[in-house]
C-alpha positions as CSV (number, residue, x, y, z in Angstrom):
1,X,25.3,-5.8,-1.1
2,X,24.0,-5.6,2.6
3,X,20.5,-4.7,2.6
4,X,18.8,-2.2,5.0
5,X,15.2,-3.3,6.4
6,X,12.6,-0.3,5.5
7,X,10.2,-0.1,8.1
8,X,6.6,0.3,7.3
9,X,4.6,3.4,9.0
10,X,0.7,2.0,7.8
11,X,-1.9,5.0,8.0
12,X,-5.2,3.4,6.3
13,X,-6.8,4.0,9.7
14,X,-6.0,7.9,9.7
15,X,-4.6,9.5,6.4
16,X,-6.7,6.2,4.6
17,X,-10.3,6.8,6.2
18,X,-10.0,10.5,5.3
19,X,-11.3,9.6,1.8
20,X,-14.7,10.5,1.1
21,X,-16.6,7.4,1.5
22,X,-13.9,5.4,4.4
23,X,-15.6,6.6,7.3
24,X,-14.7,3.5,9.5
25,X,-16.9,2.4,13.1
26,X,-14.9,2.1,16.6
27,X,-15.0,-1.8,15.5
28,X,-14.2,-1.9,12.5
29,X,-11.0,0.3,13.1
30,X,-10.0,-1.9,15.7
31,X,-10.9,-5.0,13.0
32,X,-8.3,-3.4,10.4
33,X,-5.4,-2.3,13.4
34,X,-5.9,-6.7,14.0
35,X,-5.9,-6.9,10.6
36,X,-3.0,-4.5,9.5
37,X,-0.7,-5.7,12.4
38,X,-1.1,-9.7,11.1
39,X,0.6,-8.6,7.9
40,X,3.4,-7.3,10.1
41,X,3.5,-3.8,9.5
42,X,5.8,-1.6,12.5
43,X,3.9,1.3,13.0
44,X,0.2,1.7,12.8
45,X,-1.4,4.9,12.8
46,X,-4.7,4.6,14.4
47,X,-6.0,7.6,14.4
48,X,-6.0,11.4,15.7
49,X,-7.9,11.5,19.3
50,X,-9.2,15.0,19.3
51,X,-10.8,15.3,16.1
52,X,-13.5,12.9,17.4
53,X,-14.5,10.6,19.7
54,X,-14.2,7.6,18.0
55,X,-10.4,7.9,17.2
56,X,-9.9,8.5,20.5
57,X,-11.7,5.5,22.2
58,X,-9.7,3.3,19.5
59,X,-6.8,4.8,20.7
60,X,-7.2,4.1,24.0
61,X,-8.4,0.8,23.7
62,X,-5.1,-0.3,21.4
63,X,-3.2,1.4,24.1
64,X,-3.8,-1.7,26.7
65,X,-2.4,-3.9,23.9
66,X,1.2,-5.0,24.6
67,X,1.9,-7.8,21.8
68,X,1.2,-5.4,18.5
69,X,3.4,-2.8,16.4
70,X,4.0,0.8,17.6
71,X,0.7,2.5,17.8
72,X,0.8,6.0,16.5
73,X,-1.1,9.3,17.5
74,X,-1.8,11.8,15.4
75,X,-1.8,15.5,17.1
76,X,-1.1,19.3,16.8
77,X,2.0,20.7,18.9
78,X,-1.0,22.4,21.1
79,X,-1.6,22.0,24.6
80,X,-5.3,20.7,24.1
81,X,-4.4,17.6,21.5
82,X,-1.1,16.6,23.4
83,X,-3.3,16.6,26.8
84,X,-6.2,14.9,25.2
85,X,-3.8,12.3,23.8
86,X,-2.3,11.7,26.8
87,X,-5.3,11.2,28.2
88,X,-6.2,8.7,25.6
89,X,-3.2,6.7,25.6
90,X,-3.0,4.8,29.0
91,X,-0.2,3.1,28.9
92,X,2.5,5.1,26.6
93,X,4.6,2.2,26.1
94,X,5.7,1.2,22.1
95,X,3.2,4.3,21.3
96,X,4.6,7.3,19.0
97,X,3.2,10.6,19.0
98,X,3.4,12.2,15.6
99,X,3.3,15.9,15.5
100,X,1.6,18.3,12.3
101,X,4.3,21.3,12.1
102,X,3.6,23.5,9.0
103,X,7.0,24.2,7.2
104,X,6.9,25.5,3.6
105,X,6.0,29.3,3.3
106,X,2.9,28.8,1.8
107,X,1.5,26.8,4.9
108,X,3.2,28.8,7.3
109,X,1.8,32.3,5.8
110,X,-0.9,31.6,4.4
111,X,-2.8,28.8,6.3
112,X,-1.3,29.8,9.7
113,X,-0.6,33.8,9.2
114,X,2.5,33.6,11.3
115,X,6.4,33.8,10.8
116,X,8.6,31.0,10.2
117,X,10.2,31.5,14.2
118,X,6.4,31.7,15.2
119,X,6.6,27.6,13.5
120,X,9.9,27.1,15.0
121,X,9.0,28.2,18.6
122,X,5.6,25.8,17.7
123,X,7.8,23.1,17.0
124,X,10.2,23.5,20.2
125,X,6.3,23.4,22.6
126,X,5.3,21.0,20.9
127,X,8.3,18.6,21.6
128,X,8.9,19.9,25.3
129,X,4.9,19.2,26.2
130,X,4.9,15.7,24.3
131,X,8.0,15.4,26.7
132,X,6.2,16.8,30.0
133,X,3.2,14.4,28.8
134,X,5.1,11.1,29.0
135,X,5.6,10.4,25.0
136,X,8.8,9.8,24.8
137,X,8.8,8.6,21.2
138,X,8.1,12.1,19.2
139,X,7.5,12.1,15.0
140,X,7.9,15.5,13.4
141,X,5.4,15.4,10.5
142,X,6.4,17.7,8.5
143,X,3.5,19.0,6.6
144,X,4.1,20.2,2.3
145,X,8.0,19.3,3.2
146,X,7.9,18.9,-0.7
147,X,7.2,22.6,-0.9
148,X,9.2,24.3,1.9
149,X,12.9,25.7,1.3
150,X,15.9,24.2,2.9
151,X,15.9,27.4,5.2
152,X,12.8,26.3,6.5
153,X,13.4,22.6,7.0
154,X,16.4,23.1,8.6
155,X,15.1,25.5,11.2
156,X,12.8,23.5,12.0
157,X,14.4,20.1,11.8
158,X,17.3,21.4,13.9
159,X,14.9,22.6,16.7
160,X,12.7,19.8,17.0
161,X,15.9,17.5,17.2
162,X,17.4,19.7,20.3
163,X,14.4,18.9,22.1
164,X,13.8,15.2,22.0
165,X,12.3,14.7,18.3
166,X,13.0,11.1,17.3
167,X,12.1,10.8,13.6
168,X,11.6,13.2,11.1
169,X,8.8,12.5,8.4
170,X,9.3,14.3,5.2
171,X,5.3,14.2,3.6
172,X,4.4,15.3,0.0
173,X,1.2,16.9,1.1
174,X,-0.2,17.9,-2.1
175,X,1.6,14.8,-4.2
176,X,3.7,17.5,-6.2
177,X,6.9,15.6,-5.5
178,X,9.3,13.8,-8.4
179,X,11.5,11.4,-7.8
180,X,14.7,13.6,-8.7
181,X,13.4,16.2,-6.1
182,X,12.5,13.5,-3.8
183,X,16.3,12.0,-3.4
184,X,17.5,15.6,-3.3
185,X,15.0,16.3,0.4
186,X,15.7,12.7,1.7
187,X,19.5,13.5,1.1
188,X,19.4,16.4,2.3
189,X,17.2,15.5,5.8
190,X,20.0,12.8,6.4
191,X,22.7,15.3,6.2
192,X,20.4,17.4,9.1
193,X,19.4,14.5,11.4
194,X,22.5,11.8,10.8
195,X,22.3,8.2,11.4
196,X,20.9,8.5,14.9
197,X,17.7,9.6,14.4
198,X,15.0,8.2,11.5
199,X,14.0,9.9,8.4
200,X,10.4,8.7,7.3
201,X,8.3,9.9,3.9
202,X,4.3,10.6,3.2
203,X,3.8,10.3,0.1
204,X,0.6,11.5,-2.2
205,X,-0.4,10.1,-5.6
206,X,-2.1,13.4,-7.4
207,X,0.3,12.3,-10.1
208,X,0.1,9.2,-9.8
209,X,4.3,9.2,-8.6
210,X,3.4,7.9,-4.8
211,X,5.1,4.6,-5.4
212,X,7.8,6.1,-7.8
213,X,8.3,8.9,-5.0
214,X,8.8,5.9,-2.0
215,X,11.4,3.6,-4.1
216,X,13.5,7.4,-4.7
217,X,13.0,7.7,-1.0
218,X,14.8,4.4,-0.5
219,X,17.1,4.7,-2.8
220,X,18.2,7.5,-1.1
221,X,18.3,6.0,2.4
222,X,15.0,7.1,3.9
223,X,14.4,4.6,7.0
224,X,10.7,4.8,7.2
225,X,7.8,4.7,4.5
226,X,4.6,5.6,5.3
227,X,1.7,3.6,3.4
228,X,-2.2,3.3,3.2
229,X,-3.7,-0.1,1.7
230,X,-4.7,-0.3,-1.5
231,X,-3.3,3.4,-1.3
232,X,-6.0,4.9,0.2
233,X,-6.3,8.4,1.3
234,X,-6.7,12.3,1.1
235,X,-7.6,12.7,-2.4
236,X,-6.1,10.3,-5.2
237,X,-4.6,8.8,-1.9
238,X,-1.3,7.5,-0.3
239,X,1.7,5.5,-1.4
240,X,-0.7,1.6,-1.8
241,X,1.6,-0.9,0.4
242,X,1.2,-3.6,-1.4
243,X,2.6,-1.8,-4.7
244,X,5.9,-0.7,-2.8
245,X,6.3,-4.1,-0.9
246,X,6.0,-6.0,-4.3
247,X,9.4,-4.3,-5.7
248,X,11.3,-4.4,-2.7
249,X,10.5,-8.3,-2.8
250,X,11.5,-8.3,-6.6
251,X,14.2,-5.5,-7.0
252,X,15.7,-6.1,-3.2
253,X,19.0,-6.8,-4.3
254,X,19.4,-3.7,-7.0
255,X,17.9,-1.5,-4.5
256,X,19.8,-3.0,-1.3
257,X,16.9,-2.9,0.9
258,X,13.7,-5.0,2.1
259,X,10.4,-4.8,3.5
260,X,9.8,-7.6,5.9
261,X,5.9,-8.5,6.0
262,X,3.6,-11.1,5.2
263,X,3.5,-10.6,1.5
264,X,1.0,-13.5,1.2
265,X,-1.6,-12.0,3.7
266,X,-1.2,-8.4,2.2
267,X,-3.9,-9.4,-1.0
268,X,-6.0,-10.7,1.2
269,X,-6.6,-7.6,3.7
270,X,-6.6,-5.5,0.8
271,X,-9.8,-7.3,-0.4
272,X,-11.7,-7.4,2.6
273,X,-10.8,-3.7,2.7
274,X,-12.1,-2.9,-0.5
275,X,-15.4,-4.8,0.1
276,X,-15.5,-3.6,3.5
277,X,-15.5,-0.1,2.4
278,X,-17.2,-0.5,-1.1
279,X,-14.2,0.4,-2.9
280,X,-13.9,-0.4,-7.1
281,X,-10.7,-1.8,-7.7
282,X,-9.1,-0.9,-11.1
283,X,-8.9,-4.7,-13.0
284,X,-5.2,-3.5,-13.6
285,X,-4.7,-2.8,-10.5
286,X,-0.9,-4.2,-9.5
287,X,-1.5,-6.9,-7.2
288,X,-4.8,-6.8,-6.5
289,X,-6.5,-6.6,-9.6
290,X,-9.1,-9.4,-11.1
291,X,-6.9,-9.0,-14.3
292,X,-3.3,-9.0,-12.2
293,X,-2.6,-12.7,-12.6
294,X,-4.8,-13.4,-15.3
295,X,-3.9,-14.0,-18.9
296,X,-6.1,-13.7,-22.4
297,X,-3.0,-13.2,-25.2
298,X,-3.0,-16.9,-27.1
299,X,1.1,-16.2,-27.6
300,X,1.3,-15.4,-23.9
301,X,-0.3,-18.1,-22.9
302,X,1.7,-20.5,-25.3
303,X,4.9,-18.8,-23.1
304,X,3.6,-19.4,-19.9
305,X,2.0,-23.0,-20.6
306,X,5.9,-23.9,-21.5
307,X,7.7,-21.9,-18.2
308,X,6.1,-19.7,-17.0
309,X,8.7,-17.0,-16.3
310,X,8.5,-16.4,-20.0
311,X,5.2,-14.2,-19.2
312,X,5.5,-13.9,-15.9
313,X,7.5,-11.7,-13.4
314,X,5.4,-11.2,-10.1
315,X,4.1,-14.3,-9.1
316,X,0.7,-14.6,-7.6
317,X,1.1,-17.5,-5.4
318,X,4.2,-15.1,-3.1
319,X,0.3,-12.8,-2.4
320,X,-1.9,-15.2,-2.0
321,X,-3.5,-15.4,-5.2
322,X,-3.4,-17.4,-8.5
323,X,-2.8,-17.8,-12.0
324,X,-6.1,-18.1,-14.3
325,X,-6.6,-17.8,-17.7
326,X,-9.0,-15.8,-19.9
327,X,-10.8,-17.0,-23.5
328,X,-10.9,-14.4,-25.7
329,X,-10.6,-13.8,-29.9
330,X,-7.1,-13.1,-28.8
331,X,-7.0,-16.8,-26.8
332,X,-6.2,-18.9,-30.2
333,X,-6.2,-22.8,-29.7
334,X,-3.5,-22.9,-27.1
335,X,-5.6,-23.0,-24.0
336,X,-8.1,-25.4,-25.7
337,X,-5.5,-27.9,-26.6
338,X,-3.9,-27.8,-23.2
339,X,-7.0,-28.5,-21.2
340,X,-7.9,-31.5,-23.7
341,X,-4.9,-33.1,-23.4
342,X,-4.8,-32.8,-19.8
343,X,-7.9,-34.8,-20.2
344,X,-6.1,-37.9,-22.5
345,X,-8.1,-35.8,-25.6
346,X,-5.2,-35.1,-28.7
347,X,-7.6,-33.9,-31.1
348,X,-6.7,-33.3,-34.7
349,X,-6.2,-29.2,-36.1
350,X,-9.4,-29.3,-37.7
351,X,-11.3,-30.4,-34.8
352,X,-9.6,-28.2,-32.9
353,X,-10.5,-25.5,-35.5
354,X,-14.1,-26.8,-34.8
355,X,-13.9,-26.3,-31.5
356,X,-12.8,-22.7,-31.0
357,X,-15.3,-21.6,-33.7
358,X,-18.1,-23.3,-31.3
359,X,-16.5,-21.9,-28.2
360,X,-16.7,-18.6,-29.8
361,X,-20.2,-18.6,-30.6
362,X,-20.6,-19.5,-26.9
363,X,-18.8,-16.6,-25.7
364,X,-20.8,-14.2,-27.8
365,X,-24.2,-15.5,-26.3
366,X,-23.2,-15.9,-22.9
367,X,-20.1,-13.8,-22.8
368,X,-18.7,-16.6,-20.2
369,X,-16.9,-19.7,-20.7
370,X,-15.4,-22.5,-18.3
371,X,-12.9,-24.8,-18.7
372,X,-15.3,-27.7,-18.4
373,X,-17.0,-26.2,-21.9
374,X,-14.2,-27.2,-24.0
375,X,-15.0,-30.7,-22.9
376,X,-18.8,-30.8,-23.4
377,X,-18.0,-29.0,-26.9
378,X,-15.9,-32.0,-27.7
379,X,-18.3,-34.5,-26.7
380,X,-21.2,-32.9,-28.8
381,X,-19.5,-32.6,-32.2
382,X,-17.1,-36.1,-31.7
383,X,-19.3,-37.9,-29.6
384,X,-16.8,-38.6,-26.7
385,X,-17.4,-39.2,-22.7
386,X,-17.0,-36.2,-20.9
387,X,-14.3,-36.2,-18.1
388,X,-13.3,-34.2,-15.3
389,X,-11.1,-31.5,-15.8
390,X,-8.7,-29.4,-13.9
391,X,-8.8,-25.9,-12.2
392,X,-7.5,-23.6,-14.7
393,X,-8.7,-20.5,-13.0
394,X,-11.5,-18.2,-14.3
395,X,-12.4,-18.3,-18.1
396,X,-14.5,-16.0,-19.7
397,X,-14.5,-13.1,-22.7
């Protein structure tokens, strides 16, 4: 099967900082866009210019840059944010201005009290003055897309196309999407734009179907997916890049399609994110979670000890990280035995017995234990040399 390359659209620095709580500095946004563009992502969107001055000096400023991905700009189809961008953006080249158009009912009715030709006429200013502005790459962002009728997408689609629109973004706005509905709108865009012109999808997690939402969208031949870190974002957040990366590295061949970034740099960012902007991360997080790579079960660890593709499918060494073990009343003598043989120590099963039940006792006073423990256990009830021992990752109950 000949795979397609999905192109990653990254929007911590805009859709991401919206968040209560990732309010990023002019430096630190420039830090991430550094950042973001080593784990060699193709669009970055930095920000949207006339909100507030900070956005737009970090605009400008990544504007001057010729070696990076395409920078993206946020605006309305207005007059004022398409001449303030502009303005910000000095040198237009590899730059992508992505434009808000309102398209289901409910937005266009209700949040902007007009008609759906008021949003189509909206749409064909908005192109034309990106145009007259010098953009000449244009994004249609079309906001609650997972909520509008094919009537309206069409309309609109069709007229931002006639006038220079060069990628249509279908965006789940309020995360109602399913996957079923999702290949039905991504099929359906295609039929409306062709092959000539990108389809791209924004996808919200309110339940918790973000990443289930972008593999649909690939499946059903969506060119562009647009991703936070760590999923970050509007309410419960955006479709988390490192999530959707990990099964297009894994599932690549079932799904005929790969993303092509630095997988082992993506964990890394993704921490100093988190710390950066004080943000918890869920120990079961995929990917980057303490407990990810990390293994407690006394049968599991039995598996993995003996191959390790018995217990394990994602591999922590492709994202930078590594495989550790955790001693627990679940651990059984598995993990003790390994590390004291590694160590020229083949103790019998009743001092092995021994030692969990001592090792236990320790983990219920000091609720930690380290691989180094098992040896110093050893020594104190059979009176034997301690040695070194080997790194087997983070131990503890």
């Amino acid at each position: 099967m000949r795979k397609r390359k999905i192109e990653i659209y990254d929007t911590t620095l805009r859709d991401g900082e919206q968040a209560p709580g990732n309010s990023m500095s002019i430096d630190m946004k420039l830090k991430y866009f550094e950042q973001i563009s080593s784990i060699g992502v193709d669009y970055i969107e930095a920000g949207y210019p006339t909100s507030n001055r900070c956005d737009y000096e970090v605009c400008r400023i990544i504007s001057y840059e010729r070696e990076r991905p395409t920078l993206v700009v946020f605006s309305r189809p207005t007059l004022q944010d398409i001449l303030t961008s502009s303005e910000c953006i000095v040198n237009k080249e590899n730059v992508q201005l992505q434009l808000l158009l309102s398209v289901s009912d409910l937005h266009i009715e209700k949040k902007r009290k007009y008609s759906l030709d008021d949003a189509v006429f909206e749409t064909i200013e908005g192109c034309k003055l990106a145009r007259e502005y010098g953009f000449t790459d244009i994004s249609l962002g079309l906001e609650d897309a997972s909520r509008a009728s094919k009537k309206n997408l069409k309309a609109i689609i069709e007229a931002g196309i006639e006038h220079g629109a060069n990628t249509i973004v279908f965006a789940d706005t309020v995360g109602c999407a399913t996957p079923k509905s999702v290949d039905d709108s991504v099929r359906y865009i295609r039929s409306l734009v062709g092959n000539e012109r990108k389809v791209s999808c924004h996808f919200h997690d309110d339940l918790g179907l973000a990443t289930a939402n972008a593999l649909s969208a690939i499946e059903a031949g969506v060119d562009i997916l647009q991703t936070t870190l760590l999923g970050i974002g509007e309410r419960c957040g955006n479709t988390a890049l490192e999530q959707i990366s990990a099964i297009t590295k894994y599932k690549s061949e079932n799904i005929g399609a790969y993303i092509d970034i630095n997988f082992n740099r993506l964990a890394e960012v993704c921490f100093e994110l988190g710390e950066d902007l004080n943000i918890p991360l869920s120990p079961n997080r995929p990917i980057v979670g303490k407990n990810a790579f990390t293994t407690a079960a006394g049968i599991h660890i039995n598996g993995i000890l003996k191959d390790r593709s018995v217990y394990e499918y994602v591999h922590p060494e492709d994202f930078g990280r590594k495989l550790s073990f955790c001693f627990t009343k679940h651990s059984g003598y598995t993990l003790i035995k390994k590390i004291l043989n590694d160590n020229d120590v083949l103790p019998s099963e009743n001092q092995l017995k021994l030692i969990y039940e001592e090792a236990m006792k320790r983990c219920y006073k000091s609720s930690s234990i380290e691989p180094g423990d098992f040896m110093e256990i050893y020594n104190e009830l059979f009176g034997r040399i301690q040695v070194d021992v080997e790194d087997y990752g983070l131990v503890c109950i």
